[in-house]
mmCIF file of the N, C-alpha and C atoms, coordinates in Angstrom:
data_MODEL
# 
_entry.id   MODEL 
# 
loop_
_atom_site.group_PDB 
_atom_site.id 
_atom_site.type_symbol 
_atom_site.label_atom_id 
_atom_site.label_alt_id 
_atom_site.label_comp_id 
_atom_site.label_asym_id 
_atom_site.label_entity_id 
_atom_site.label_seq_id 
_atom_site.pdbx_PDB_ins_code 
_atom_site.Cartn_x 
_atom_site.Cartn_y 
_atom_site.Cartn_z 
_atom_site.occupancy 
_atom_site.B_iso_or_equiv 
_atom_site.pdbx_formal_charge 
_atom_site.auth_seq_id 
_atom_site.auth_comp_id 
_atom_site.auth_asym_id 
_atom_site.auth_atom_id 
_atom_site.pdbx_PDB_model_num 
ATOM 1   N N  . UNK A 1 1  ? 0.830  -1.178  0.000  1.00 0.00 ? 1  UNK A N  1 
ATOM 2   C CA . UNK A 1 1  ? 0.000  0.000   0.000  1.00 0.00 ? 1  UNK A CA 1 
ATOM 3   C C  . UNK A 1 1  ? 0.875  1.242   0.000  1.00 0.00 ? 1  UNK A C  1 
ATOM 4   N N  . UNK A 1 2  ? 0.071  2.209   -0.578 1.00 0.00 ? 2  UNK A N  1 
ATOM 5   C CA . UNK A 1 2  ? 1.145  3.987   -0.234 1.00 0.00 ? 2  UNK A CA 1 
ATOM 6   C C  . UNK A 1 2  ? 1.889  4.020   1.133  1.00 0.00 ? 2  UNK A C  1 
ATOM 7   N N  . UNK A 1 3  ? 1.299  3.739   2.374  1.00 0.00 ? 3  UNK A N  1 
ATOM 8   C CA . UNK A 1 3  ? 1.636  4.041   3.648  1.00 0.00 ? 3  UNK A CA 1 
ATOM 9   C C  . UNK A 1 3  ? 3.075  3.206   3.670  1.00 0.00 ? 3  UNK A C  1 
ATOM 10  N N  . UNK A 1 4  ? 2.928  1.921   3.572  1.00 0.00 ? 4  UNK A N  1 
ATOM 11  C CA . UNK A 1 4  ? 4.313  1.212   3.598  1.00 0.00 ? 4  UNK A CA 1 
ATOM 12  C C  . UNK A 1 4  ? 5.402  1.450   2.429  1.00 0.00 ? 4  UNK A C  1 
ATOM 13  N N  . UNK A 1 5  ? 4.635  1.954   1.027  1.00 0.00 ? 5  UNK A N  1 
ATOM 14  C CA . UNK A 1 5  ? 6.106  2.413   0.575  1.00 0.00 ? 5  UNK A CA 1 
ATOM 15  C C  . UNK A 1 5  ? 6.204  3.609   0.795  1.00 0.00 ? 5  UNK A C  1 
ATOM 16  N N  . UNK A 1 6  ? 5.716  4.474   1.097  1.00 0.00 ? 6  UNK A N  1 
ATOM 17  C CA . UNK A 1 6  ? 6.229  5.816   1.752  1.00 0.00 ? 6  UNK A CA 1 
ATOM 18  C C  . UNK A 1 6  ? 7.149  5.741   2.760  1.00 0.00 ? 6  UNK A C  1 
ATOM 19  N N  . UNK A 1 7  ? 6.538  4.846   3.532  1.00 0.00 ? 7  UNK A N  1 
ATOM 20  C CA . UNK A 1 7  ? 7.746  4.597   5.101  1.00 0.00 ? 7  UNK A CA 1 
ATOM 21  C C  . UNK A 1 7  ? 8.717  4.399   4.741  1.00 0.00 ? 7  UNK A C  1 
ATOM 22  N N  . UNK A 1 8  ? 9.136  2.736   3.762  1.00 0.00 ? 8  UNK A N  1 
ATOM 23  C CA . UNK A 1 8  ? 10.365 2.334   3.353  1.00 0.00 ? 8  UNK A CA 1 
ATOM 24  C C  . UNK A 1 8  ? 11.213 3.447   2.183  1.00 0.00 ? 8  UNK A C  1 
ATOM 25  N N  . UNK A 1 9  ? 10.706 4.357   1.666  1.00 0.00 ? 9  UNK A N  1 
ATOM 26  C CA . UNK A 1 9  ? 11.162 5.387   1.223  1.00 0.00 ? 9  UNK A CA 1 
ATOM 27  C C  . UNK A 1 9  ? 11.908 6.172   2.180  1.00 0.00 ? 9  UNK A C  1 
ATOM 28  N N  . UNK A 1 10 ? 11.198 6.801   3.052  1.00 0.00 ? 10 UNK A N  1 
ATOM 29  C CA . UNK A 1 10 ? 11.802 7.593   3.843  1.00 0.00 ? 10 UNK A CA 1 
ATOM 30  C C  . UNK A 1 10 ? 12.623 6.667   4.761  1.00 0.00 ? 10 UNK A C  1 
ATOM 31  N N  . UNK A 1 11 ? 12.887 5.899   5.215  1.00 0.00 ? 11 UNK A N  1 
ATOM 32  C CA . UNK A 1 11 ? 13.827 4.944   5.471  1.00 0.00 ? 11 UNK A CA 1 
ATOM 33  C C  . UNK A 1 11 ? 14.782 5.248   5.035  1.00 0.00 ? 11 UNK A C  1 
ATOM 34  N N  . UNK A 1 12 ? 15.074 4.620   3.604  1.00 0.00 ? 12 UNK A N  1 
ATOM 35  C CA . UNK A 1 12 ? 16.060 4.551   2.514  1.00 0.00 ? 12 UNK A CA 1 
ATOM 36  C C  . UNK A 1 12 ? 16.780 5.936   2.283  1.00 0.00 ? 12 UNK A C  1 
ATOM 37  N N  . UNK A 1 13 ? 15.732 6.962   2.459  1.00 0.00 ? 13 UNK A N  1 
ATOM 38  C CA . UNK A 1 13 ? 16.172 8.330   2.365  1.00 0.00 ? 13 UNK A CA 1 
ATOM 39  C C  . UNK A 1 13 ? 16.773 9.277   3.416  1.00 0.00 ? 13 UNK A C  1 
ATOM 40  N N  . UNK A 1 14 ? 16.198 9.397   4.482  1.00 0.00 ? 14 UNK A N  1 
ATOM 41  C CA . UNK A 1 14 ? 16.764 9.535   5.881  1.00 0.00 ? 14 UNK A CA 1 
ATOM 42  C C  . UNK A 1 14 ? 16.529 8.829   6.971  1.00 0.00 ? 14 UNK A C  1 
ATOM 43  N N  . UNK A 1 15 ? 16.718 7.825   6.874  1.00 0.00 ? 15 UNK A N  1 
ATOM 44  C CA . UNK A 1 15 ? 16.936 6.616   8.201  1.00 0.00 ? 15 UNK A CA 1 
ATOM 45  C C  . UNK A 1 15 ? 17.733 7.051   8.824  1.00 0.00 ? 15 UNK A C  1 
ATOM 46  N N  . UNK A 1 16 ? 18.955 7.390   8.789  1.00 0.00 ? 16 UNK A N  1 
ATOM 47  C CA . UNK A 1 16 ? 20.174 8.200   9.440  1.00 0.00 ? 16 UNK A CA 1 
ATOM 48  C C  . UNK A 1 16 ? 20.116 9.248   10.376 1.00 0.00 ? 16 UNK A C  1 
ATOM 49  N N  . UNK A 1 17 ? 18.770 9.788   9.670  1.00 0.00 ? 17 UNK A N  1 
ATOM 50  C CA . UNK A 1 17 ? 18.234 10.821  10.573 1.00 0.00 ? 17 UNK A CA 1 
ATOM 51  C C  . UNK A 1 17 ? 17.558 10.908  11.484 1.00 0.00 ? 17 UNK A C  1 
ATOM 52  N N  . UNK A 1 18 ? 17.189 9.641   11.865 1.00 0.00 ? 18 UNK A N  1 
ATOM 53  C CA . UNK A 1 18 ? 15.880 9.214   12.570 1.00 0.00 ? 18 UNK A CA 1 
ATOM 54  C C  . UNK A 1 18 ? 16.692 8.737   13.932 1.00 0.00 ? 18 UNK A C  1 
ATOM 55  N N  . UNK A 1 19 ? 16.191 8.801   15.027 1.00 0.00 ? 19 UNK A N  1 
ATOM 56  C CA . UNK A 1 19 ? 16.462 8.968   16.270 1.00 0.00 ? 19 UNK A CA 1 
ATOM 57  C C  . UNK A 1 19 ? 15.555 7.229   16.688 1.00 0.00 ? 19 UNK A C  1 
ATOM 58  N N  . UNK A 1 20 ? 14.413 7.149   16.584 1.00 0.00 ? 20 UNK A N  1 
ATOM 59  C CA . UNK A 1 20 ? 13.424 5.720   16.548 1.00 0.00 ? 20 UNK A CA 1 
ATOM 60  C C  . UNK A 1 20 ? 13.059 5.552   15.235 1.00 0.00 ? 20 UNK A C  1 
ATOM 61  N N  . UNK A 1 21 ? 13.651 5.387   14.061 1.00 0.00 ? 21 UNK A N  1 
ATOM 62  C CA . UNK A 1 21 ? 13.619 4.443   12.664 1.00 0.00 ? 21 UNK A CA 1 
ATOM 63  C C  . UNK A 1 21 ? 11.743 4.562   12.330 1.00 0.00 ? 21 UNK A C  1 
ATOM 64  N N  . UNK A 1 22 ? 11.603 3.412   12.806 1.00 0.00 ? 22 UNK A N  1 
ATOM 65  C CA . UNK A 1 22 ? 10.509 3.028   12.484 1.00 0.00 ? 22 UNK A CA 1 
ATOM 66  C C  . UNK A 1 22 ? 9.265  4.064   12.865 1.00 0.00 ? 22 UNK A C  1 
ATOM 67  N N  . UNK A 1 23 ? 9.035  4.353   14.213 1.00 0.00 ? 23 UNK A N  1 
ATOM 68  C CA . UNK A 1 23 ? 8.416  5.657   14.705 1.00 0.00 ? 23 UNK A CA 1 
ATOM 69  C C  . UNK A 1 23 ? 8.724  6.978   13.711 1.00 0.00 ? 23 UNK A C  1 
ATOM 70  N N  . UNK A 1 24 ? 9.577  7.272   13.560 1.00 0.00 ? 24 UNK A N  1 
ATOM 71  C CA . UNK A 1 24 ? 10.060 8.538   13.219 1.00 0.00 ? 24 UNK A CA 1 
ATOM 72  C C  . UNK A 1 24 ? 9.758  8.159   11.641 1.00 0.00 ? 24 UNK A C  1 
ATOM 73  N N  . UNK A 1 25 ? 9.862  7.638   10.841 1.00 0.00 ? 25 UNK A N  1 
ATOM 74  C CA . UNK A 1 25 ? 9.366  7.476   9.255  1.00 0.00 ? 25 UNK A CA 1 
ATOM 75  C C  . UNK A 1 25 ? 7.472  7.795   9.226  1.00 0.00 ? 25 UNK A C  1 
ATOM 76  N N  . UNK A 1 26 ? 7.027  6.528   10.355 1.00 0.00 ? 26 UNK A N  1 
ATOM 77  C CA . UNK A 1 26 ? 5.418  6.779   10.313 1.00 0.00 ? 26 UNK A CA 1 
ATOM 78  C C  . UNK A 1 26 ? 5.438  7.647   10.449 1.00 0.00 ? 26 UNK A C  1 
ATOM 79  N N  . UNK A 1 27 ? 5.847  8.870   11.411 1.00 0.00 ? 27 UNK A N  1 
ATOM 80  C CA . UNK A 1 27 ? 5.645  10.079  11.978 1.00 0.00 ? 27 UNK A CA 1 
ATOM 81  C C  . UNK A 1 27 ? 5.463  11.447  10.560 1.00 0.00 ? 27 UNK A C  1 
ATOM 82  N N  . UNK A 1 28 ? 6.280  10.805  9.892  1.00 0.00 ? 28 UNK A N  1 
ATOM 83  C CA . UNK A 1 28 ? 6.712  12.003  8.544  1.00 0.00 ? 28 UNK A CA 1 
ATOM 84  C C  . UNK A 1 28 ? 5.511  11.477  7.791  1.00 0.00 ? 28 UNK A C  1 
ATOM 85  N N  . UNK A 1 29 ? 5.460  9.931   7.370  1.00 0.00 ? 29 UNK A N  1 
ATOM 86  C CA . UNK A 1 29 ? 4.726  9.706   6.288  1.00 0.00 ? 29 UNK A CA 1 
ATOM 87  C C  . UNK A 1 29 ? 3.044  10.611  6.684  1.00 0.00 ? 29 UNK A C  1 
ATOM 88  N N  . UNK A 1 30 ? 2.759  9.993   7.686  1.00 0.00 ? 30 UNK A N  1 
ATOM 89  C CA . UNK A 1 30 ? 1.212  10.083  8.700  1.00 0.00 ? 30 UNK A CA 1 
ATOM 90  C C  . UNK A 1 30 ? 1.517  11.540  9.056  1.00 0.00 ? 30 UNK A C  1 
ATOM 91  N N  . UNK A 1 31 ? 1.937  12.261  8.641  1.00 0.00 ? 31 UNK A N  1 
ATOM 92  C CA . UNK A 1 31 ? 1.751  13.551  8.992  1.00 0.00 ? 31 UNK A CA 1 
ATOM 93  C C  . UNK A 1 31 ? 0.674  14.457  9.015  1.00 0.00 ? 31 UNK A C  1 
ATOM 94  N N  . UNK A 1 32 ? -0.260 14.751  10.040 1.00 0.00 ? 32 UNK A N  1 
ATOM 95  C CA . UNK A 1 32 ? -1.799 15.225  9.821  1.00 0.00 ? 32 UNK A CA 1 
ATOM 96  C C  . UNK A 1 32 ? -2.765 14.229  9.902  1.00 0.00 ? 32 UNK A C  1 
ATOM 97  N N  . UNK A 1 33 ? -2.193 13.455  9.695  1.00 0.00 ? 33 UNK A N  1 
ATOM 98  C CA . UNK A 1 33 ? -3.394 12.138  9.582  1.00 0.00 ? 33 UNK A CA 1 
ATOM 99  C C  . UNK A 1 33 ? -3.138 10.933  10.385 1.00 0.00 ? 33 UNK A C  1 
ATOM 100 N N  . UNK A 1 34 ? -2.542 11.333  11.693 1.00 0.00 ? 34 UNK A N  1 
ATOM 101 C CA . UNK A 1 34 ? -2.156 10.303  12.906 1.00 0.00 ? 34 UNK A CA 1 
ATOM 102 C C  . UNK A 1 34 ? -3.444 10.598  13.535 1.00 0.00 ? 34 UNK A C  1 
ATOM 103 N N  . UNK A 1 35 ? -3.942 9.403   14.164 1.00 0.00 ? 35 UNK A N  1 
ATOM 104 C CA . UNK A 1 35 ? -5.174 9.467   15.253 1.00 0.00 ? 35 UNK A CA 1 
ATOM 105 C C  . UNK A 1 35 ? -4.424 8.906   16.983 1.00 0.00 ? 35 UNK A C  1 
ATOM 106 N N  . UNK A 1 36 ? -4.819 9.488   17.923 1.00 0.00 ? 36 UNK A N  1 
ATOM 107 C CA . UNK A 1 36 ? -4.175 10.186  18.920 1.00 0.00 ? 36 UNK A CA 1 
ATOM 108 C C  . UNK A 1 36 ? -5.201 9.018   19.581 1.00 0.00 ? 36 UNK A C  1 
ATOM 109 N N  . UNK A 1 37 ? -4.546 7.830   20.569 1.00 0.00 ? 37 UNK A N  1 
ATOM 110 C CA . UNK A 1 37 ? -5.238 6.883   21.425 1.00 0.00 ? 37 UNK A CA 1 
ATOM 111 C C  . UNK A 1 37 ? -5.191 7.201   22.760 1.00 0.00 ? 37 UNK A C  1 
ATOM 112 N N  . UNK A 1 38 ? -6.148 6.960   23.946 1.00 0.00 ? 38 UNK A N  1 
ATOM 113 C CA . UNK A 1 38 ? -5.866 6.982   25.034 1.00 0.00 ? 38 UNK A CA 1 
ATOM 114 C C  . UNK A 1 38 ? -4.665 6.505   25.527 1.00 0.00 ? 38 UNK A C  1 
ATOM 115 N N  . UNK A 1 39 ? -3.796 6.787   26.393 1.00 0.00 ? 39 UNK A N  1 
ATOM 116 C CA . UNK A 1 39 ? -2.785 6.267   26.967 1.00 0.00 ? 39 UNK A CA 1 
ATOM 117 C C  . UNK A 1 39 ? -2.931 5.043   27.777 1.00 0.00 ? 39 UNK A C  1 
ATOM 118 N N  . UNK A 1 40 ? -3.892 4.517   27.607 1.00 0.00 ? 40 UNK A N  1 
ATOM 119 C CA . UNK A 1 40 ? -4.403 2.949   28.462 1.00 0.00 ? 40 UNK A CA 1 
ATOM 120 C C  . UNK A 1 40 ? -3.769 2.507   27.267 1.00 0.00 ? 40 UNK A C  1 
ATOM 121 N N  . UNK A 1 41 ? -3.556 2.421   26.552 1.00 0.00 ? 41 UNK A N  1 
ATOM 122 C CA . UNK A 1 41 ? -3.288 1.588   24.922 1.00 0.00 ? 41 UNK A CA 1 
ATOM 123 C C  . UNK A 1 41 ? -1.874 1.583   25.269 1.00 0.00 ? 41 UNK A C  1 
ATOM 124 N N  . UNK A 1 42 ? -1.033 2.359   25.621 1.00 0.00 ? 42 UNK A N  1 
ATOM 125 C CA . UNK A 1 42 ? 0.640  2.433   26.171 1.00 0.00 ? 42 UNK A CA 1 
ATOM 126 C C  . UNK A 1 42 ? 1.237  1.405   26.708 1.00 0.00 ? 42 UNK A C  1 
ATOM 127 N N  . UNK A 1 43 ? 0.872  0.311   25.801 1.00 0.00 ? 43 UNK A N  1 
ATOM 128 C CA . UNK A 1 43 ? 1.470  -1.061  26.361 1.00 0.00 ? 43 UNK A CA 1 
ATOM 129 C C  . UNK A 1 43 ? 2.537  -1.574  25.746 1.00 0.00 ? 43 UNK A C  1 
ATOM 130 N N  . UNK A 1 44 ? 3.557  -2.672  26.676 1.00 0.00 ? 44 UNK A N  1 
ATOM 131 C CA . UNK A 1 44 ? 4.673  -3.259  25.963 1.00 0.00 ? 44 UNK A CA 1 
ATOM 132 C C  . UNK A 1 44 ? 4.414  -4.673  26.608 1.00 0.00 ? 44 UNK A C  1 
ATOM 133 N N  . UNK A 1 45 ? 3.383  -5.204  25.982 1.00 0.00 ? 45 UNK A N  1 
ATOM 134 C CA . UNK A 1 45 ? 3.148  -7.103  26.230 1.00 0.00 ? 45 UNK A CA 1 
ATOM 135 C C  . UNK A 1 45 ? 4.594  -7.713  26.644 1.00 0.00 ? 45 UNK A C  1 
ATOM 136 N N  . UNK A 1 46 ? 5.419  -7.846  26.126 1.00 0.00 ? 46 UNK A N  1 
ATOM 137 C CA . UNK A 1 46 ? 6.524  -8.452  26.447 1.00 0.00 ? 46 UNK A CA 1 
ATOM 138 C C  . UNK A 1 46 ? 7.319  -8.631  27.044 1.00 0.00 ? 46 UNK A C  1 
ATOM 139 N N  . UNK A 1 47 ? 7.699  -7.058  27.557 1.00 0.00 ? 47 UNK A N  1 
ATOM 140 C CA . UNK A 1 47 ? 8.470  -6.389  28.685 1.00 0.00 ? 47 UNK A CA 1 
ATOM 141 C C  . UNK A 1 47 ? 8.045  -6.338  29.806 1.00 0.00 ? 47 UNK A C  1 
ATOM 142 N N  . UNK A 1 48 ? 6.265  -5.956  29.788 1.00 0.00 ? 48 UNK A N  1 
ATOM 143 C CA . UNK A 1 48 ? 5.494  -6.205  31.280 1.00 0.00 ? 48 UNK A CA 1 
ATOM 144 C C  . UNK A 1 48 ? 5.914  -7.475  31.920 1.00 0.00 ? 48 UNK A C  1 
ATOM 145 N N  . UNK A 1 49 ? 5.573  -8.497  31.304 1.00 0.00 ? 49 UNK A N  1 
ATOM 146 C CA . UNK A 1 49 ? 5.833  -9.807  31.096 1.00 0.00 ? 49 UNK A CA 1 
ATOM 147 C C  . UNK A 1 49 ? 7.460  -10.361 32.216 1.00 0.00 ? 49 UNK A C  1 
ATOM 148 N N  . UNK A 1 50 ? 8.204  -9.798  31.306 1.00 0.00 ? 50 UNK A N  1 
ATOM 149 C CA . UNK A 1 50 ? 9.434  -10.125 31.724 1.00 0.00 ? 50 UNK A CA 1 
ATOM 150 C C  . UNK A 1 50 ? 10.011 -9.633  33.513 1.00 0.00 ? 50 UNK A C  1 
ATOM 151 N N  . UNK A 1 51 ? 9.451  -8.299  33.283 1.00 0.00 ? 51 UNK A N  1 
ATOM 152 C CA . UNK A 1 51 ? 9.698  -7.712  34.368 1.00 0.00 ? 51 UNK A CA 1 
ATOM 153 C C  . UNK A 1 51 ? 8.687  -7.732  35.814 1.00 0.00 ? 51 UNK A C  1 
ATOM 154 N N  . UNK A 1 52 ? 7.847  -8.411  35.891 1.00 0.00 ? 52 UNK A N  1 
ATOM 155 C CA . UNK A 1 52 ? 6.892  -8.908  36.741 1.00 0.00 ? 52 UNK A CA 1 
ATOM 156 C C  . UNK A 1 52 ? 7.651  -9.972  37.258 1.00 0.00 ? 52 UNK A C  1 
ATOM 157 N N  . UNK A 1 53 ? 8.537  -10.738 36.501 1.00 0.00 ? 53 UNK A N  1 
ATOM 158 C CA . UNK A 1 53 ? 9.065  -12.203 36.939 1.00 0.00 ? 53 UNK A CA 1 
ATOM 159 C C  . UNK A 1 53 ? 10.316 -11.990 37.897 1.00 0.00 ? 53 UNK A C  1 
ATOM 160 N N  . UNK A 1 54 ? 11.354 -10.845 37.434 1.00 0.00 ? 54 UNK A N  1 
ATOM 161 C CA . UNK A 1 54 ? 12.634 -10.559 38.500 1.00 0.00 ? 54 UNK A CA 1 
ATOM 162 C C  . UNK A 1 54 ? 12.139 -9.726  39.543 1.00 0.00 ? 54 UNK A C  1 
# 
């Protein structure tokens, strides 16, 4: 779709520039047109996970 080759564009084009890669490309591509979630959604499944156990 547009959205994913836009990203991998800007990747290819300034990845270098990007501080979080992947974040920071959506951020340019989705520009104006990001939808803004409650912060209950601010999850990391994996890491919660891990760090509950030590």
């Amino acid at each position: 779709n547009k959205i994913t080759e836009a990203t991998i564009s800007a990747l290819l084009t300034d990845g270098e520039k990007f501080r979080f890669p992947d974040q920071d490309a959506l951020n340019v591509v989705l520009e104006g047109r990001a939808r803004f979630t409650d912060r209950k959604w601010n999850y990391l499944y994996g890491l919660v996970g891990d760090l509950e156990r030590d």
